[in-house]
C-alpha positions in Angstrom: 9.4 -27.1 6.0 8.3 -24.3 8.4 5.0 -24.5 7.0 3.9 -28.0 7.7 2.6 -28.7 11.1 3.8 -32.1 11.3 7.3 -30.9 11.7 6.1 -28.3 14.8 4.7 -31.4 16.6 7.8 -33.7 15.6 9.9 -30.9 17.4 7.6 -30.4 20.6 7.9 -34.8 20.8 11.6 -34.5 20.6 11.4 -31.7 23.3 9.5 -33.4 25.2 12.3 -36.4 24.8 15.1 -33.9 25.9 13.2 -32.9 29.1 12.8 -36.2 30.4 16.3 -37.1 29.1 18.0 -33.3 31.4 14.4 -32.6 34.2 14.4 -29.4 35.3 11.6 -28.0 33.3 14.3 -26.5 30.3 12.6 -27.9 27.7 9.0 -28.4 28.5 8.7 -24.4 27.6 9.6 -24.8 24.2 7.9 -28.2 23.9 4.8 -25.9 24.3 5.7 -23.2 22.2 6.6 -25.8 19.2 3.0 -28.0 20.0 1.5 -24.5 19.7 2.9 -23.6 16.9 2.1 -26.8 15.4 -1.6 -26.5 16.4 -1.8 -23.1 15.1 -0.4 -24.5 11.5 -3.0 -27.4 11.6 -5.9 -25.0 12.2 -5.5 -23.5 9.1 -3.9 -20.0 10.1 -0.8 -19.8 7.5 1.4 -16.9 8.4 5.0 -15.8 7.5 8.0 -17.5 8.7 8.9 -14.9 11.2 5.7 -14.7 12.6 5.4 -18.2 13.2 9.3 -18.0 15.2 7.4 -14.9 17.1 4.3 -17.1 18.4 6.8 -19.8 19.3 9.1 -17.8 21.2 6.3 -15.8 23.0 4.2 -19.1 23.8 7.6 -20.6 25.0 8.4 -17.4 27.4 4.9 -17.8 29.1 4.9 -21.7 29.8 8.5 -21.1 31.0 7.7 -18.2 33.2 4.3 -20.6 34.2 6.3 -23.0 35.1 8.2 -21.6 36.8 6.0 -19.9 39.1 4.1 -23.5 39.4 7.2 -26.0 39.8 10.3 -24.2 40.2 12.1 -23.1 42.8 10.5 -23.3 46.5 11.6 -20.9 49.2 13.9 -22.8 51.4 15.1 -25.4 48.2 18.3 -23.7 47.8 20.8 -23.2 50.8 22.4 -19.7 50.8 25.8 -18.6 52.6 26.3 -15.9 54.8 29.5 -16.9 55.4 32.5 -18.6 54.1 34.5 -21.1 56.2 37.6 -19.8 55.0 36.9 -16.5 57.1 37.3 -17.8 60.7 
């Protein structure tokens, strides 16, 4: 089942599901990784199982860490304390 590219593709769809289901851009990193992998498969280029898990989970580190540079968090989005109101 690790072999056939229908199922990669299946996997990045559901992803892709999930992300739009709980935004915040948790998902859409290994929606790529599994459309890559699924690509890769339908290309032609059969490799072992754990070679395939490798691709996905490097292909999924790099959109994450893409998107995250791209879309995540902007300077002044989050509100930091100096000081708690508890001190006074």
């Amino acid at each position: 089942m690790i072999y056939l590219w229908w199922a990669w593709m299946a996997a990045a769809v559901l992803l892709l599901v999930l992300e739009m289901l709980a935004p915040g851009f948790i998902f859409l990193g290994f929606a790529v990784g599994a459309a890559a992998v699924g690509l890769w498969l339908l290309a032609g280029y059969a490799v072992a199982w754990p070679w395939l898990l490798l691709v996905f989970a490097m292909v999924s580190l790099v959109a994450w860490i893409v998107l995250r540079q791209l879309v995540g968090v902007r300077k002044g989005q989050v509100k930091l304390w100096d000081r708690d109101i508890n001190e006074d």
